[in-house]
Backbone as ProteinMPNN parsed JSONL, in Angstrom:
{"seq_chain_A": "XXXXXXXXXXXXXXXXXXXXXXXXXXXXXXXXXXXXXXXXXXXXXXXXXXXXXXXXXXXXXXXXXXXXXXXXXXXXXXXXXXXXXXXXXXXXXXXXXXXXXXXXXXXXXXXXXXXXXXXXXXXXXXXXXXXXXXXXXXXXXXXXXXXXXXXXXXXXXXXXXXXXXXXXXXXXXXXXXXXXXXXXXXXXXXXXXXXXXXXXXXXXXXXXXXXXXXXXXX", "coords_chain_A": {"N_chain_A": [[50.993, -54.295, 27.583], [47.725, -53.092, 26.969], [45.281, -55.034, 25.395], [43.521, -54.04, 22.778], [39.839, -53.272, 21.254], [40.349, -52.376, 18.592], [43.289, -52.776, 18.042], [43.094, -55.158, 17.677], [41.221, -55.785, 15.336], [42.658, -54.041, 13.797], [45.279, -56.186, 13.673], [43.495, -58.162, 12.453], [43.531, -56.774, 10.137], [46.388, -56.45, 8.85], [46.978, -58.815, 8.705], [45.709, -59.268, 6.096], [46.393, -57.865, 3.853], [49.229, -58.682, 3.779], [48.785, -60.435, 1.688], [48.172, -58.672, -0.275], [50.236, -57.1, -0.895], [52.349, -58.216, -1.928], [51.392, -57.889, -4.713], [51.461, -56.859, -7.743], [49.564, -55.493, -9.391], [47.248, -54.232, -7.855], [45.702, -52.215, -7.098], [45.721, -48.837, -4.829], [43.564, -49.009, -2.047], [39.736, -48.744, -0.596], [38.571, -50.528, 1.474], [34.992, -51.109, 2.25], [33.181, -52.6, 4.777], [29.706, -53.508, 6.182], [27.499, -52.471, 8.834], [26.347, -55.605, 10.777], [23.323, -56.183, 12.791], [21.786, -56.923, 16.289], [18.009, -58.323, 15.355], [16.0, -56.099, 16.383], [13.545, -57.458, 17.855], [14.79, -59.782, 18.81], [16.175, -58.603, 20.502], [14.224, -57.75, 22.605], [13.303, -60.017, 23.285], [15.284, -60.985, 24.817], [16.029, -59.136, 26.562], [18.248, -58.151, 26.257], [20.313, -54.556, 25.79], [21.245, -52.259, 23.593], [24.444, -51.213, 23.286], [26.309, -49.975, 21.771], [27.257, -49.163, 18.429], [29.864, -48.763, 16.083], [32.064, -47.405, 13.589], [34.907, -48.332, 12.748], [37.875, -47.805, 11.58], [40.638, -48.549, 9.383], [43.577, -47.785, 8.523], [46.247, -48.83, 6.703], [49.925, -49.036, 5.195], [51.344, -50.997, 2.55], [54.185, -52.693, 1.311], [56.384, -53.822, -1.228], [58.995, -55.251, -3.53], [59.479, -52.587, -3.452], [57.411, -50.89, -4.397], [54.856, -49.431, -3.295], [51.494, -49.525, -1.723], [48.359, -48.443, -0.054], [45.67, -49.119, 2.287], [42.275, -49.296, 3.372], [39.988, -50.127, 5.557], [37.446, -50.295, 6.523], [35.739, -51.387, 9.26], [32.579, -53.091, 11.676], [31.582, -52.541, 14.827], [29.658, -53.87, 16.925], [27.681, -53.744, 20.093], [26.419, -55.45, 22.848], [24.233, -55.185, 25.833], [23.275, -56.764, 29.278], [21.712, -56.734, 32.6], [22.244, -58.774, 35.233], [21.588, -60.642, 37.687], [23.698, -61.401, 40.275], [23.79, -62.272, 43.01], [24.919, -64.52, 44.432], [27.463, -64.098, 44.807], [27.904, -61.758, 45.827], [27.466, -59.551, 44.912], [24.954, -57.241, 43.379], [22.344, -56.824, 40.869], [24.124, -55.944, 37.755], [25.679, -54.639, 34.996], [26.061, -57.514, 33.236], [27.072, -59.261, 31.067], [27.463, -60.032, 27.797], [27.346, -58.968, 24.732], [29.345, -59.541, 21.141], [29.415, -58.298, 18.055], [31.006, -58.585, 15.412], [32.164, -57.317, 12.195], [33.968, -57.288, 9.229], [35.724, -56.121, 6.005], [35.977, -58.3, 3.109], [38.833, -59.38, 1.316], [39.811, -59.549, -1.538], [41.842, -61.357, -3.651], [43.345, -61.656, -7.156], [41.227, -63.089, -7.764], [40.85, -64.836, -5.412], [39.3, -65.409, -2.018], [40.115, -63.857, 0.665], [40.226, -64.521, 4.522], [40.607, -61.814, 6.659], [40.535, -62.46, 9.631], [41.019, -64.938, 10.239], [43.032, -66.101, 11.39], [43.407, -65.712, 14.195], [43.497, -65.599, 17.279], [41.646, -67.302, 20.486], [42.019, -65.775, 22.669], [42.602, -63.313, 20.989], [40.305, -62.837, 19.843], [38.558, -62.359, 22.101], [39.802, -59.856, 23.468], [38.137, -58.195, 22.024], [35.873, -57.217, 23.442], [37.244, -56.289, 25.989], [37.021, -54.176, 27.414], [34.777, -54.464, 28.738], [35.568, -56.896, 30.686], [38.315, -58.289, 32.501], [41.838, -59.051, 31.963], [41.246, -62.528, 30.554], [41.75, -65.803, 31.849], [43.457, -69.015, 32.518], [41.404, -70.522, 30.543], [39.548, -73.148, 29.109], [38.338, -74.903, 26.7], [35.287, -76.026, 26.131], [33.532, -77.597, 24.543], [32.05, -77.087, 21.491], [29.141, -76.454, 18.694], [26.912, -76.952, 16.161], [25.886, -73.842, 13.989], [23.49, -71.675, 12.837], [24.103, -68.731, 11.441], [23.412, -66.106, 9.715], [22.331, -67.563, 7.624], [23.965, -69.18, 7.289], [25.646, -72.395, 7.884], [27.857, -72.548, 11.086], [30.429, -72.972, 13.352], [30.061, -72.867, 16.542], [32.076, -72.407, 19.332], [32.311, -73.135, 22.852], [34.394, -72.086, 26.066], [35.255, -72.023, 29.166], [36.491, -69.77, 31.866], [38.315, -67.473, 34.014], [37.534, -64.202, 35.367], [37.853, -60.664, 35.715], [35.697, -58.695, 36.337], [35.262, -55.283, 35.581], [34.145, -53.163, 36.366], [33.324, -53.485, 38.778], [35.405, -54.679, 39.788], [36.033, -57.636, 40.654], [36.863, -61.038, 40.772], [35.554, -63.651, 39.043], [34.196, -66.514, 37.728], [33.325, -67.343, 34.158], [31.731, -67.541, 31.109], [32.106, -68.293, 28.012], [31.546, -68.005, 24.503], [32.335, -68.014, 21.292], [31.991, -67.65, 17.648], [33.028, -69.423, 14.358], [34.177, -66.952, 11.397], [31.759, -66.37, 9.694], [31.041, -66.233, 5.672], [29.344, -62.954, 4.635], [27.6, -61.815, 1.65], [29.952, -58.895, 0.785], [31.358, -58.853, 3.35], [32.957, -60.135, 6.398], [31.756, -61.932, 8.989], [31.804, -62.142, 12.226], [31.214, -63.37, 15.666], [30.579, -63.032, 19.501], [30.326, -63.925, 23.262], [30.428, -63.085, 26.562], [29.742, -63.658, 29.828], [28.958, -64.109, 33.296], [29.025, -67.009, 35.329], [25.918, -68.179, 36.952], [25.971, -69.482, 40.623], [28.159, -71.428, 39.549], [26.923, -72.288, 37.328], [25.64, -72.364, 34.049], [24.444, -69.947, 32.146], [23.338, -68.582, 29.597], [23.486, -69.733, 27.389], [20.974, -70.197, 25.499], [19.949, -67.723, 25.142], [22.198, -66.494, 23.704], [22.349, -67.655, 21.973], [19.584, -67.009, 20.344], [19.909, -64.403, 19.622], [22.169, -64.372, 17.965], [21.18, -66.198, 16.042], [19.639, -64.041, 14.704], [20.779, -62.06, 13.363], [21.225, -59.472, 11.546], [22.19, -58.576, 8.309], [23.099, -56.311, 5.835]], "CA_chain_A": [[50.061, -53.423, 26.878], [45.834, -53.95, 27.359], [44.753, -55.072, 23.824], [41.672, -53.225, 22.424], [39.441, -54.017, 19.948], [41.035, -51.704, 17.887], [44.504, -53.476, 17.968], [42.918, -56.726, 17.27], [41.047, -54.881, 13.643], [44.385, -53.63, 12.848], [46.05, -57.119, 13.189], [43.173, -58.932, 11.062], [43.603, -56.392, 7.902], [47.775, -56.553, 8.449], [47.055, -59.854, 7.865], [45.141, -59.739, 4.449], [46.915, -56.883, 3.264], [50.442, -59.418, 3.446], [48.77, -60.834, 0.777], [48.164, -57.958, -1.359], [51.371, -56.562, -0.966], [52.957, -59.255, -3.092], [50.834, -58.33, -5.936], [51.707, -55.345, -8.118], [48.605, -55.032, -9.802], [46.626, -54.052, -6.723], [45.557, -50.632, -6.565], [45.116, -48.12, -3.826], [42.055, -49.15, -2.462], [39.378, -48.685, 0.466], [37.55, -51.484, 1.724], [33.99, -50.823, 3.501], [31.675, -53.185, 5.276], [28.328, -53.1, 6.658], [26.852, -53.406, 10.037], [25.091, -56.643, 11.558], [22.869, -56.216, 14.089], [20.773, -58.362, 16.368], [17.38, -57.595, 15.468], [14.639, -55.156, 17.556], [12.676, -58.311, 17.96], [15.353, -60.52, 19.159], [16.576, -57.512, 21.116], [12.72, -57.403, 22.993], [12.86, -60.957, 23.405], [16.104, -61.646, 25.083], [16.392, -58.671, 27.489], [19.398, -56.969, 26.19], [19.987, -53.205, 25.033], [22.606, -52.113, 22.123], [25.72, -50.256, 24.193], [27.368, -49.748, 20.742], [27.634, -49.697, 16.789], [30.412, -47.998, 16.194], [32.652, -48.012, 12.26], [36.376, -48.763, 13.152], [38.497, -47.319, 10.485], [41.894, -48.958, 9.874], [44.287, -47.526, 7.326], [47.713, -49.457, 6.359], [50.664, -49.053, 3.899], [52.244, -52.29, 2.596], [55.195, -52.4, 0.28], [56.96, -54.412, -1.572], [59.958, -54.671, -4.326], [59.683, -50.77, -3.354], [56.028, -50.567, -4.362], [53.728, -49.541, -1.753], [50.098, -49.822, -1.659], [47.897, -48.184, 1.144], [44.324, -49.823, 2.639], [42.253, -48.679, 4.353], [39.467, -51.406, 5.954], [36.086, -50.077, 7.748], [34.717, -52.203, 9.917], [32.097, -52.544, 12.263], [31.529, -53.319, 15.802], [28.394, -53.737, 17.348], [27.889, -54.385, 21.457], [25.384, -55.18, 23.547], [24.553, -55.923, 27.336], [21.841, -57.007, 29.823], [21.87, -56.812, 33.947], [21.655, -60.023, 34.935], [21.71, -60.691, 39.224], [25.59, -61.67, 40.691], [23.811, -62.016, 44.362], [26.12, -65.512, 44.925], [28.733, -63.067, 44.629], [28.066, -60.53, 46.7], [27.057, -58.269, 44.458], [23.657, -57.089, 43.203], [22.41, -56.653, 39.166], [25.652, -55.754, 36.721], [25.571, -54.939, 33.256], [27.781, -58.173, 32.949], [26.028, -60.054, 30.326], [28.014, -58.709, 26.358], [27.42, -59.841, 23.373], [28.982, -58.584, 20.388], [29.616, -59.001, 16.178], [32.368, -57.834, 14.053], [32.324, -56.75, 10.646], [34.75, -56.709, 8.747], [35.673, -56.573, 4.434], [36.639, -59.661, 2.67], [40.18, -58.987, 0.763], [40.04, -60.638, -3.1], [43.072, -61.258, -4.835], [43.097, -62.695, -8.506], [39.82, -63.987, -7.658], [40.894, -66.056, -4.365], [39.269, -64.644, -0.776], [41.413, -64.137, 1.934], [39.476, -64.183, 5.426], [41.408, -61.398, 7.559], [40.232, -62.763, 10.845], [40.564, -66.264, 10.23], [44.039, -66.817, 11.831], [42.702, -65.009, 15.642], [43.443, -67.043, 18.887], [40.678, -67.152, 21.416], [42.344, -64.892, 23.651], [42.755, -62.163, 20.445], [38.952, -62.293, 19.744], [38.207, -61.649, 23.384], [40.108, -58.78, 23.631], [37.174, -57.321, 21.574], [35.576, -57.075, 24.521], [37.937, -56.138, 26.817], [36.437, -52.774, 28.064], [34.055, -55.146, 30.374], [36.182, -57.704, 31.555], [39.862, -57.742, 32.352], [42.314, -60.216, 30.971], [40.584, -63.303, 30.81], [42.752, -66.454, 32.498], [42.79, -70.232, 32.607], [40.555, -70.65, 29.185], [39.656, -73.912, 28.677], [37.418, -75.564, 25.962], [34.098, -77.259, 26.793], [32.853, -77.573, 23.682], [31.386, -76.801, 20.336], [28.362, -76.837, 18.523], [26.415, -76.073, 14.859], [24.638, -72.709, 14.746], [23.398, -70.846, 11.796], [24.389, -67.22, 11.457], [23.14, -65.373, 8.509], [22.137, -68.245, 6.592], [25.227, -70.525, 7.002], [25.951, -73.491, 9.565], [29.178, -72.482, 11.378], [30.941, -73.349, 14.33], [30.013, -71.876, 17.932], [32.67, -73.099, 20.108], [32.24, -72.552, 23.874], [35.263, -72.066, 27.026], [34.951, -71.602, 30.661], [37.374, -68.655, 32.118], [38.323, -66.842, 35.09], [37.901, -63.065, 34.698], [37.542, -59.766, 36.383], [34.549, -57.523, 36.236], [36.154, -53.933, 35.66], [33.277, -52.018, 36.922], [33.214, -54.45, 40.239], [37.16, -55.438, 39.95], [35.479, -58.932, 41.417], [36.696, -61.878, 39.867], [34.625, -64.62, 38.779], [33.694, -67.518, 36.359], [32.616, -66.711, 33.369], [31.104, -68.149, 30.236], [32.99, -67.443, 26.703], [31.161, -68.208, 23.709], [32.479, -67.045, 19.959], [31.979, -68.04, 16.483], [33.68, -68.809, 14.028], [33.761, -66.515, 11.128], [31.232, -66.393, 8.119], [31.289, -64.807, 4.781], [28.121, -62.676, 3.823], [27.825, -60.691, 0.944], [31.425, -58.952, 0.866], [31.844, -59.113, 4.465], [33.459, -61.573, 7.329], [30.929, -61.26, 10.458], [32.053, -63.295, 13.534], [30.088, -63.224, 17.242], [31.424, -62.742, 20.626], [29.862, -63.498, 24.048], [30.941, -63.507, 27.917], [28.809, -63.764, 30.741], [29.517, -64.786, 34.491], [27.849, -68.007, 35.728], [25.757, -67.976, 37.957], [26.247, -70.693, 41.057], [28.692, -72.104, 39.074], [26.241, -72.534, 35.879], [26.379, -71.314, 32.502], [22.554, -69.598, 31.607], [22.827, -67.438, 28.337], [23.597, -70.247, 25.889], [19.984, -70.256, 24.564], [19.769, -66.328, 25.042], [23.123, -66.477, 22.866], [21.864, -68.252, 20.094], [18.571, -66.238, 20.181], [21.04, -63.205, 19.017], [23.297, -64.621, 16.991], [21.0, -66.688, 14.824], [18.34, -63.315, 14.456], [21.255, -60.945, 13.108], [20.078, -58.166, 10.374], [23.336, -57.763, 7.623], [22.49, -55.832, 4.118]], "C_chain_A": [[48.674, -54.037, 26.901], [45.844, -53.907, 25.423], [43.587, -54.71, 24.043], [41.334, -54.093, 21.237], [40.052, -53.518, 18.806], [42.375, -52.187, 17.243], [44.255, -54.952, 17.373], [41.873, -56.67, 15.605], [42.36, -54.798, 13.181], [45.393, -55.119, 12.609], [45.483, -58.09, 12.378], [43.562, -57.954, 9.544], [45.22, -56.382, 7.853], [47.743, -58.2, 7.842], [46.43, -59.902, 6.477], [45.76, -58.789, 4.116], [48.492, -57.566, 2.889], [50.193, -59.993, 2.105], [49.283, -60.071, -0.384], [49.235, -57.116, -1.648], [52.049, -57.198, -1.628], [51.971, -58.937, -4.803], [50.505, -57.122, -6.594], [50.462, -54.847, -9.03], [47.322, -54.454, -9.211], [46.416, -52.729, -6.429], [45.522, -49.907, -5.344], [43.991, -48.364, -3.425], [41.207, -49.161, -0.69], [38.389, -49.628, -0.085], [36.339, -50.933, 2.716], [32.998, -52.69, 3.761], [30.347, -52.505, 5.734], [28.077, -53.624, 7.948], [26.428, -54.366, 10.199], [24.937, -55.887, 12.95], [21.935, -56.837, 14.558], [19.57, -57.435, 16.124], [16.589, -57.531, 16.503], [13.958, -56.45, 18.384], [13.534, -59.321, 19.005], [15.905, -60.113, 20.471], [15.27, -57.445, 23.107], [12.807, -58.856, 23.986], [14.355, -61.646, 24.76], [16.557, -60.065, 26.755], [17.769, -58.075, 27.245], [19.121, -55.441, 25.04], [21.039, -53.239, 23.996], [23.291, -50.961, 23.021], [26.378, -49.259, 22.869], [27.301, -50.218, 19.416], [28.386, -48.921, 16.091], [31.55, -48.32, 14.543], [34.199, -48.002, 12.925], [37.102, -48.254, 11.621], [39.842, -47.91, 10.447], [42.505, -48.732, 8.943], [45.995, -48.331, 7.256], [48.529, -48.925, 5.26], [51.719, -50.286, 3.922], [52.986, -51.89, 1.107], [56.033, -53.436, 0.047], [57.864, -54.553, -3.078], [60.195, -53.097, -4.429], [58.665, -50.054, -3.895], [55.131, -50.768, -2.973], [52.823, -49.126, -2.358], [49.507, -49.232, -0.296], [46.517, -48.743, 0.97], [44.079, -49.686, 3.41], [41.004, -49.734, 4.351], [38.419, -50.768, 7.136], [35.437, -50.811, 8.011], [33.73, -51.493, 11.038], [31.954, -53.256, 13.348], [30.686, -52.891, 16.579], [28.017, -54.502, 19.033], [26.509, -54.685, 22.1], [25.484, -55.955, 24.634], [23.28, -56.251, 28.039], [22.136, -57.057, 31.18], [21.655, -58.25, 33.918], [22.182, -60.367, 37.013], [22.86, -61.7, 39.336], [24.853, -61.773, 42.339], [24.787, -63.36, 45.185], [27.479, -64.723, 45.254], [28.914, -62.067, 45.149], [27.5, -58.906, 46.345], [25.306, -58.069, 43.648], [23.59, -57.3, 41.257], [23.323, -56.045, 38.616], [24.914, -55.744, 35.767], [26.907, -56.301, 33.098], [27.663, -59.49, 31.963], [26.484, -59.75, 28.632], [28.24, -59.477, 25.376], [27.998, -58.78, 21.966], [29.664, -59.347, 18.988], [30.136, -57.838, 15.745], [31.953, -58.361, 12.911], [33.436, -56.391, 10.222], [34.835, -57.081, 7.038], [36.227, -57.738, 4.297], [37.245, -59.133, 1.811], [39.79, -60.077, -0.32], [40.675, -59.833, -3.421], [42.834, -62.223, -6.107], [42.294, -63.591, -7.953], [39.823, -64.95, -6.299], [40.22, -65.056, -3.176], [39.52, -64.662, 0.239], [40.308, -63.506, 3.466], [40.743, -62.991, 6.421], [41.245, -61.512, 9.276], [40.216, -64.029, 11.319], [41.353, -66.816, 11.422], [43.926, -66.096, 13.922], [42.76, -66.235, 16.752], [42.275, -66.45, 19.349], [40.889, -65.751, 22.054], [42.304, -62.781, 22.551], [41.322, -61.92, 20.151], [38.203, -61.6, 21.103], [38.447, -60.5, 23.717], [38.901, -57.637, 22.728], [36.562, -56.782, 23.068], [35.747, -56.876, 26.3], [37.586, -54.993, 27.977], [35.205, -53.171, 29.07], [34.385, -55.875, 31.135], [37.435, -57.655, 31.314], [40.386, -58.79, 31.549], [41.514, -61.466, 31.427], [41.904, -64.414, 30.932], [41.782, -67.886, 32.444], [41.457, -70.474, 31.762], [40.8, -71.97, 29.149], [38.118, -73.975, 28.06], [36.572, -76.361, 26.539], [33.164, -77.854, 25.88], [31.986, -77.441, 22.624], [30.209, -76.862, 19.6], [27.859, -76.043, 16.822], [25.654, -75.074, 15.345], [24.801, -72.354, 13.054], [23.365, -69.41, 11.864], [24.253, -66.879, 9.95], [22.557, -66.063, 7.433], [23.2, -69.385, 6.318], [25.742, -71.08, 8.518], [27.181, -73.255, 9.799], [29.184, -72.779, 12.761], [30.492, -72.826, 15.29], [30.733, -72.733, 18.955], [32.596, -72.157, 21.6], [33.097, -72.338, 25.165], [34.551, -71.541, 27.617], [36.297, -71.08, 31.175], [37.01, -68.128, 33.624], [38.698, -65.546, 34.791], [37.403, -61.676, 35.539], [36.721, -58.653, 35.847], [34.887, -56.356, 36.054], [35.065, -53.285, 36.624], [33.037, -52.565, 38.635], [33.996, -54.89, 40.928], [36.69, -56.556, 41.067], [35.688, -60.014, 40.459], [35.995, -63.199, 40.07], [34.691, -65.363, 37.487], [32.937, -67.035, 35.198], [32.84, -67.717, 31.936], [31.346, -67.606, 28.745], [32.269, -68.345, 25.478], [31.67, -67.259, 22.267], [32.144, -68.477, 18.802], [32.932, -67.827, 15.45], [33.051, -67.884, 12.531], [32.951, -66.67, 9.813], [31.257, -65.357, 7.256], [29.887, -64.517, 4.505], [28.03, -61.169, 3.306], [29.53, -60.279, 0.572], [31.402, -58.752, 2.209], [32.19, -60.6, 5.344], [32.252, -61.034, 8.542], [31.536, -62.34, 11.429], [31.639, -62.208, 15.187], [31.359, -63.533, 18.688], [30.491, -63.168, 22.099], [30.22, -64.303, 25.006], [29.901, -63.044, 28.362], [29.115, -64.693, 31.766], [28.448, -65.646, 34.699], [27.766, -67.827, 36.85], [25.67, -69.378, 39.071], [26.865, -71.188, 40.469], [28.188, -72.771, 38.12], [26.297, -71.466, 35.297], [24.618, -71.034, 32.44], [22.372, -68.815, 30.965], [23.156, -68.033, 27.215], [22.273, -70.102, 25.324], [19.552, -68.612, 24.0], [21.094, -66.08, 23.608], [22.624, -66.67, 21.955], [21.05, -67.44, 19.603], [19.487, -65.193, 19.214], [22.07, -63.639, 18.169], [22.354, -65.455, 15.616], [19.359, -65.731, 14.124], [19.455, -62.027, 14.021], [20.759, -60.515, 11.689], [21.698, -57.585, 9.55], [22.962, -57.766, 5.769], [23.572, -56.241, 3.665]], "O_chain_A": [[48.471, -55.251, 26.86], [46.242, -53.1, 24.583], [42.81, -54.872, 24.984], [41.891, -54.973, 20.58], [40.303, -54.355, 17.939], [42.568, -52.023, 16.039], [45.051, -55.671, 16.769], [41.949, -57.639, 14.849], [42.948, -55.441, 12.311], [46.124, -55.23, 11.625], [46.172, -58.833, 11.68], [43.775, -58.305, 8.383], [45.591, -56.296, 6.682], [48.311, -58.645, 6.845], [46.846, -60.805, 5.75], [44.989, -59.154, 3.228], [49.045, -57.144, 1.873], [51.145, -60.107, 1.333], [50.193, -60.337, -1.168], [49.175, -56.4, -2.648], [52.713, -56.378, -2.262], [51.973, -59.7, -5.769], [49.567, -56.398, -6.261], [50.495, -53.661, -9.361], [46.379, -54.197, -9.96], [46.989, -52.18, -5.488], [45.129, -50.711, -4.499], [43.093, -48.059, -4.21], [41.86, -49.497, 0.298], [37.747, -49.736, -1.13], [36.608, -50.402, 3.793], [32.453, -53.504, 3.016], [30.028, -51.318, 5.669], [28.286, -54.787, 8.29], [25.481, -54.299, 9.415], [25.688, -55.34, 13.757], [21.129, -57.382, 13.804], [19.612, -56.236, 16.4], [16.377, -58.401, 17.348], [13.886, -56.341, 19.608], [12.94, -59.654, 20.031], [16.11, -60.899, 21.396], [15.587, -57.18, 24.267], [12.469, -58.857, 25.17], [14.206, -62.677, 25.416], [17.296, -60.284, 27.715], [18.334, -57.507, 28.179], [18.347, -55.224, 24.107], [21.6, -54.278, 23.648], [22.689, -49.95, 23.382], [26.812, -48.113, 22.988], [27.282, -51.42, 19.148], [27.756, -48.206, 15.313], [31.824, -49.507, 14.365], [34.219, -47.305, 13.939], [36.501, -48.54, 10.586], [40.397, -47.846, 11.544], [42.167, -49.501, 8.043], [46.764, -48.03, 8.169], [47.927, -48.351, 4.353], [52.563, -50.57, 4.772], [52.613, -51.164, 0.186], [56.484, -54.035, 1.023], [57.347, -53.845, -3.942], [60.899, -52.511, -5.251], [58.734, -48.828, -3.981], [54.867, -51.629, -2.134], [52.948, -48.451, -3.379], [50.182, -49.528, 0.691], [46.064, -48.902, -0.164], [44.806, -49.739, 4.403], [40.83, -50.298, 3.271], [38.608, -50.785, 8.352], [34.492, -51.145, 7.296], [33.704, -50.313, 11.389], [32.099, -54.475, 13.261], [30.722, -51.74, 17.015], [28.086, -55.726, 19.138], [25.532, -54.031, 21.736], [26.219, -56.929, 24.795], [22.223, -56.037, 27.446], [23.232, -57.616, 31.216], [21.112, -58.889, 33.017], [23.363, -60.179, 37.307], [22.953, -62.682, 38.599], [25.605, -61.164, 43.1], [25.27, -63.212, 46.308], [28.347, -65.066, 46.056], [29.95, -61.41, 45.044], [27.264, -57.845, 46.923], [24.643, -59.094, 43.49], [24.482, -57.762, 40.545], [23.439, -55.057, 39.342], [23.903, -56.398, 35.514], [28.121, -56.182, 32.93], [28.179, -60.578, 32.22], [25.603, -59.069, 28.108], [29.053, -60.379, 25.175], [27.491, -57.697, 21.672], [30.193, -60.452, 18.862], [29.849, -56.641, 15.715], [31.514, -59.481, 12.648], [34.002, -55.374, 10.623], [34.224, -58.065, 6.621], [36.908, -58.252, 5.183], [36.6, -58.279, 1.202], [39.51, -61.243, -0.045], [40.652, -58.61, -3.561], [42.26, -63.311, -6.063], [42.619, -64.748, -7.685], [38.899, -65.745, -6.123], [40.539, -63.872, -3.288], [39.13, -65.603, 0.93], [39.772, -62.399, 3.5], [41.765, -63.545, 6.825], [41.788, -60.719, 10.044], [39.689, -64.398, 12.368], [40.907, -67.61, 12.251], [44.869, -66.413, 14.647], [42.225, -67.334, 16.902], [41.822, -65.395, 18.904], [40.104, -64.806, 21.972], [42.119, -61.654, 23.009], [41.004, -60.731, 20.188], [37.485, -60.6, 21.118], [37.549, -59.865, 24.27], [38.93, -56.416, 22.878], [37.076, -55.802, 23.608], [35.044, -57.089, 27.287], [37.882, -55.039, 29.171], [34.753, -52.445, 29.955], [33.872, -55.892, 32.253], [37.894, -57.171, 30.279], [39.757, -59.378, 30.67], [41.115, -61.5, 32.591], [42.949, -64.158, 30.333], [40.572, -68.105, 32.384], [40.421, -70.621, 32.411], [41.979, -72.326, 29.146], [37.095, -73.46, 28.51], [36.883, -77.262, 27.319], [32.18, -78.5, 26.24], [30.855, -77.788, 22.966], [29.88, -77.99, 19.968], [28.273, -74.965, 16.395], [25.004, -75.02, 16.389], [25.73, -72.597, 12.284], [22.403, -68.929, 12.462], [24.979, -67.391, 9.098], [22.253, -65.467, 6.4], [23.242, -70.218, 5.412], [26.044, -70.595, 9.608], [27.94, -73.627, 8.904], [28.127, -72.857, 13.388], [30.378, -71.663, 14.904], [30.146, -73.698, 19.443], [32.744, -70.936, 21.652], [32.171, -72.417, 25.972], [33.583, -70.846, 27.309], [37.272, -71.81, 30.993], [35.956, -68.244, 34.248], [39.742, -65.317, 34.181], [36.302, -61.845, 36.063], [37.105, -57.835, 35.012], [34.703, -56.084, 37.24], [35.44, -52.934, 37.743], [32.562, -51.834, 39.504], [33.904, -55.351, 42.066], [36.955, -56.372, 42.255], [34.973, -60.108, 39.461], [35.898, -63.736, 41.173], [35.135, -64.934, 36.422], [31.938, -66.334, 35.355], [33.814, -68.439, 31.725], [30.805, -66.569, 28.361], [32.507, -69.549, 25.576], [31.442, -66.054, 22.169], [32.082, -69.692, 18.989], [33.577, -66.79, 15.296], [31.84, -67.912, 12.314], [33.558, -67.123, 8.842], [31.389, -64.157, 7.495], [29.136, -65.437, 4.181], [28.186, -60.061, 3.818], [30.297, -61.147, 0.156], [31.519, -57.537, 2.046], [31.832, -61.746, 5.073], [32.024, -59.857, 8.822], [31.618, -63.497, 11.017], [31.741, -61.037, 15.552], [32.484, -64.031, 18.744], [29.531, -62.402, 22.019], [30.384, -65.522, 24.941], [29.146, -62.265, 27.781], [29.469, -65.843, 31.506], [27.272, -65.389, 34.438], [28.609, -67.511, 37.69], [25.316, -70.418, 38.514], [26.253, -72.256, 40.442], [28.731, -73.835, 37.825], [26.661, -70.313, 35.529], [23.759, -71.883, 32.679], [21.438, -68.055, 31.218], [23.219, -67.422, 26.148], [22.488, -69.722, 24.174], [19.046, -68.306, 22.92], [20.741, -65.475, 22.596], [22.425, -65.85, 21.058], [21.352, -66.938, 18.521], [19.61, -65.441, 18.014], [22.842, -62.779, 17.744], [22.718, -65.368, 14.443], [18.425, -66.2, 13.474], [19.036, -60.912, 14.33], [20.039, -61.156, 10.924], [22.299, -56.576, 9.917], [22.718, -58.617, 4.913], [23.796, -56.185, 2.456]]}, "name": "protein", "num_of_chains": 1, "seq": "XXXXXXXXXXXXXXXXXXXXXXXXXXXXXXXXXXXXXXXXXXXXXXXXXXXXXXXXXXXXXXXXXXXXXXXXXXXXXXXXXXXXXXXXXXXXXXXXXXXXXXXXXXXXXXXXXXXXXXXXXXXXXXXXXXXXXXXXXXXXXXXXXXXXXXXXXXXXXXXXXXXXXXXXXXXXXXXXXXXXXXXXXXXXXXXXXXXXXXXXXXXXXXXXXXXXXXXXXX"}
């Protein structure tokens, strides 16, 4: 089965919702978030457009001692891309360049807050972005680094992958950057971005950061 982003929403709120299913005082209840997006400026500055900001809706019913509870969990997911020249490769300018940030609610129980995206392999955050590159293969780690997103120093860990272009079905090296996730406000936001190297170099870590540490969340 191709995982979507869709499938990989639905398995962060099954996870926080395990919680709340143990806990009979827990009402019926809809969770919303709010967009991030990179801003106009950052947008101007870095050469990419916005593909996508789209709300994800994810409704559940969890049950337990024979009480059920339903939740429903709007997130958001926000894309964006930039041409960027593949001529080592045979091929000319590609949109193949995709950066993108999830939104999603933060789940409180008796006062504790449960991240629903925390527990996400590499390979399940990628699948966000699956609709530009195929399965991604041979993932290895190259290393990590501080970044500030929203106002808080978190992780940006970076892998190098082998992965197929859909729109080009040409595979190639490519450059996997995510974050992990922070809390702001009541939301979780966590960052996303692939991009093929070119000659066998990586050249959108500083463009990365640019966008990730200029995002816009009310």
């Amino acid at each position: 089965m191709t995982v979507t982003r869709r499938h990989v929403l639905a398995a962060g709120v099954t996870a926080g919702t395990g919680v709340v299913a143990g806990c009979t005082n827990v009402v019926d209840d809809s969770l919303s978030s709010t967009a991030a997006t990179v801003s106009g400026a950052a947008l101007a500055e870095t050469g990419y457009d916005e593909r996508a900001v789209d709300e994800l809706v994810v409704r559940r019913t969890v049950g337990r001692f024979g009480i059920e509870r339903s939740l429903e969990a709007r997130n958001w997911y926000a894309e964006y891309d930039r041409a960027i020249p593949l001529e080592a490769l045979g091929l000319m300018r590609v949109q193949a360049a995709v950066v993108a940030v999830l939104t999603t609610p933060q789940i409180a129980v008796l006062g504790k807050t449960f991240n629903p995206v925390g527990d996400f392999s590499t390979n399940e955050l990628v699948a966000l972005i699956q609709s530009r590159y195929d399965r991604l293969e041979d993932v290895q780690s190259v290393g990590e680094e501080s970044i500030s997103i929203l106002g808080t120093e978190t992780t940006l860990a970076r892998y190098e992958a082998r992965a197929r272009l859909i729109s080009e079905r040409s595979r190639l090296d490519v450059d996997l950057q995510v974050s992990e996730p922070v809390a702001h406000g009541d939301d979780f936001v966590l960052c996303i971005a692939v991009s093929p190297q070119a000659g066998g170099l990586e050249t959108e870590s500083d463009t990365v950061r640019t966008m990730f540490t200029s995002l816009e969340h009310a």
